[in-house]
Steps between C-alpha positions, in 0.01 A plus 500: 500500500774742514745242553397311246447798293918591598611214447337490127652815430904414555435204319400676218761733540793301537392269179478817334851605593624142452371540183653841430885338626468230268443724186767707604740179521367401118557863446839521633594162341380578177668885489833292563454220249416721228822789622727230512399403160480830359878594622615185306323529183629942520855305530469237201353799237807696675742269436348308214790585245799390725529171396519629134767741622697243605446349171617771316806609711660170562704232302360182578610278320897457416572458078512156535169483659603436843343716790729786632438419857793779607339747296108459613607422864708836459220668391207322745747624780439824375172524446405387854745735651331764321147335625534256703096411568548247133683197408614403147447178360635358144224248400551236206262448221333255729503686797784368685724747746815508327650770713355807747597696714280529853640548820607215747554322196160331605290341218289185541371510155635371181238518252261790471190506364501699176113536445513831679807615350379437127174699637672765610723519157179504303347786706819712503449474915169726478297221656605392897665182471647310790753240433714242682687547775793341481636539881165406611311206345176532435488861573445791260670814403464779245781488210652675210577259205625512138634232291840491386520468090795421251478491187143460523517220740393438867776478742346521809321825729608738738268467800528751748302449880413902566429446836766293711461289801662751695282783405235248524577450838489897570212547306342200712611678794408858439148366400460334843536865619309653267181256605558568837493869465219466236326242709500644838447846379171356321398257749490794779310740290293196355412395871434854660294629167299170499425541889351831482343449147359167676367604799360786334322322223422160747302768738350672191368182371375349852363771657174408343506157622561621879175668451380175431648330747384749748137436368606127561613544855205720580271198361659233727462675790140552487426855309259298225463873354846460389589549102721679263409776387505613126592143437445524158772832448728230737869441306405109616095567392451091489613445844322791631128446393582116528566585924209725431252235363650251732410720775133571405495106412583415912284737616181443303574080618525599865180684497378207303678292810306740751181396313519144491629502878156716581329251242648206735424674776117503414534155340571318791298714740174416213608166492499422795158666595362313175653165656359523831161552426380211306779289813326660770154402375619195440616440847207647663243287335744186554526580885115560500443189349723308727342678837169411374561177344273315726165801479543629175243452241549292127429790341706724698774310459457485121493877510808520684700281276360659173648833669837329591511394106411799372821652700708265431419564110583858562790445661640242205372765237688782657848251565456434107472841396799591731713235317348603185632873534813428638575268181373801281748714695786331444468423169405134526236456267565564157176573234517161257317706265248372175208604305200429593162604498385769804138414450485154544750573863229763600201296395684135808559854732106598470379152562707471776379769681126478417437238800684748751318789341132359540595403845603863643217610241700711247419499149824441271534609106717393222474744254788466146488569138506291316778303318755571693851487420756267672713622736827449638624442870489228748174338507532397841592854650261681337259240628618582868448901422120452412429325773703724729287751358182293526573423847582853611186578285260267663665596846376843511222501302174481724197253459264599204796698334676357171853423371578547158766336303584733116724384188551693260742575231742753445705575216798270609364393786230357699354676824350301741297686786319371865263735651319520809210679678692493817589791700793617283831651617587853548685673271779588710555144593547324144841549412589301830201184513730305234770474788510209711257538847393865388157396570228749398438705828067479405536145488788449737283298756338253293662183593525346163779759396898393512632773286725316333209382179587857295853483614562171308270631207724775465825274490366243241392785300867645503649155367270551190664861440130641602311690763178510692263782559236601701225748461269536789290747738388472828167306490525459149680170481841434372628385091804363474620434153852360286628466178642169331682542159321329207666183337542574112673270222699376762586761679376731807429866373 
């Protein structure tokens, strides 16, 4: 954890100063861009007036109209002894070089453009115009211009580059040194200030989350007590009640895990009694019958067999209901739910149990109001709860007692109740009898008893998004009683 919680934090430091070195770069980039430009346009407001100057101060043109190249070559000279960062160039009307003066003698150019120079004649050089560069094609330079008139006509412009190549060069070259300077002196303070601002903020900002990760780390290695504390005042409050519920989440499913492992536990161990009764009588009558085979009596024999049926029935009933609840634990069977009507279901349930009733000698009910409404669930289910019920009922109830089977109706709903005269169930033992082989301990030796009747009652009743009660006392019997939602225009209220 510490690694990994190391290894997070450089990362998010040196982003953060990679981050920081790149602004500076933009920074220093941009300062440059925008000095160098602000240095040229100071120079072209400076010198905006020199071409006019020239204008004014020398003869052009000869009285025949000729150019006076002595006497502007003369006077170029001059002006770049006196500066020589400019070069003078005579333009036509059109914009042809008809003469300059620029060191080297080195002009590529014969044309220049005069777009710019007509701009910067309109604005009397207060806007920042670059123009041609005649030594360089395609390159740009700030100017001075101003046309040259005669008697009111155009013959040509003086166009004067402020900035030479050669001072272009040396500007070029003291700018390289003034980035470096400005760029290392920047990029050292950038990186320094950014590693202790970063660090500082990085360890501000995570030392929450090592508490987390601590609470993490505890987890894993076994202290299930483990959480954040005042999650919710956490700066990362999310994460830290999401570990937190997270954590309560694992814990509550391995005690659930403990459970069904003790549940297993006493599954198999029930199971396994439950199995081996009904198989051993089975066996022992079978091995009686074959060591007497030859002295044993008809009616003997019939006994014997009647006994090895009645096992084996036991034994298929309780396989069945294991399959049964193992299907309703994992979700197998799904309710095919319809409306139907609960009386007419209860009415095939009582009918069914009459004969087995009068046998043990138990009296059964059916007691209902009357017009009663549909309902809506899975008529086959809810069959297999009633007689559940009936057969835990008839089960417990001894001879001469009674069984009654209620309906009535509820406001949205339609309770259906089995009761019995049998011995009942303490009260500290009803919250568990709905759980698979918790057998009632005051009936616990009666033979007839799987556990696992209730347990699939319960399950069935849970698909149908209701639950089954019990009310009993000891010696008092035992009602157990549900709710099914009434069918209405269509719909289940």
């Amino acid at each position: 954890m510490n690694n990994l919680m190391n290894k997070l934090y450089w990362k998010i430091a040196a982003l953060f100063i990679g981050m920081l070195i790149l602004l500076g770069v933009i920074f220093i980039y941009m300062n440059t861009y925008y000095a160098e430009q602000y240095f040229q346009e100071t120079n072209q407001r400076l010198n905006a007036e020199l071409a006019q100057f020239t204008v004014d101060h020398v003869t052009t043109f000869t009285p025949e109209g000729e150019v006076d190249t002595t006497a502007i070559q003369t006077v170029m000279e001059s002006m770049m002894v006196i500066n020589p960062s400019v070069e003078v160039y005579l333009l036509s009307p059109e914009g042809e070089i008809i003469t300059y003066v620029a060191p080297y003698k080195k002009v590529k150019l014969e044309q220049v453009n005069l777009a710019p120079v007509k701009d910067f004649i309109a604005d009397k050089g207060e806007n920042y115009v670059l123009g041609d560069d005649p030594r360089n094609p395609g390159g740009c330079k700030v100017f001075s211009a101003a046309p040259i008139m005669e008697e009111e006509q155009l013959k040509g412009y003086y166009y004067i580059i402020l900035a030479s190549e050669k001072q272009g060069s040396v500007a070029s070259t003291l700018l390289g040194s003034y980035i470096l300077r400005l760029g290392s002196f920047w990029f050292f303070l950038t990186l320094f200030g950014a590693l202790a601002l970063a660090l500082f903020l990085i360890w501000y900002l995570t030392r929450n989350l090592q508490q987390i990760i601590e609470a993490v780390r505890r987890f894993k290695e076994g202290d299930y007590q483990a959480r954040v504390a005042n999650a919710e005042e956490n700066d990362l409050p999310l994460l830290a009640t999401t570990f937190n519920s997270m954590a309560d989440q694992i814990v509550a499913n391995i005690d659930e895990l403990k459970s069904v492992e003790k549940l297993r536990r006493e599954l198999i161990a029930n199971v396994s009694h439950d199995l081996r009764t009904p198989l051993a009588i089975m066996r022992g009558y079978v091995e009686t019958l074959q060591m007497k085979e030859e002295t044993i009596s008809s009616e003997d024999r019939q006994k014997y067999l009647s006994i090895i049926l009645d096992s084996n029935d036991k034994l298929n009933k309780l396989v069945g209901q294991l399959f049964e609840l193992s299907k309703l634990e994992a979700n197998q069977v799904k309710a095919q739910k319809e409306p139907f009507f609960i009386h007419e279901l209860a009415q095939d349930v009582f009918h069914k149990y009459q004969i087995l009733a009068d046998k043990k000698g138990i009296k059964i009910e059916l007691n209902m109001d009357d017009k009663l409404p549909l309902v809506f669930a899975d008529i086959a289910l809810v069959e297999r709860v009633m007689q559940n019920l009936m057969d835990n009922a008839l089960k417990f109830t001894p001879k001469d007692g009674a069984v009654k089977i209620g309906l009535h109706a509820l406001d949205k709903s339609v309770e259906i109740k089995v009761s019995d005269t049998g011995p009942g169930i303490p009260e500290n033992e009803q919250s568990f009898i709905f759980e698979r082989y918790n057998k009632n301990q005051a009936v616990e030796g009666n033979k007839l008893g799987t556990g696992l009747g209730l347990a699939i009652v319960k399950k069935i009743l849970d698909i149908h998004n209701s639950t089954i009660e019990v009310i009993s006392q000891p010696n008092k019997g035992a009602t157990f009683f549900f709710q099914l939602p009434v069918y209405t225009n269509g719909v289940a209220v």
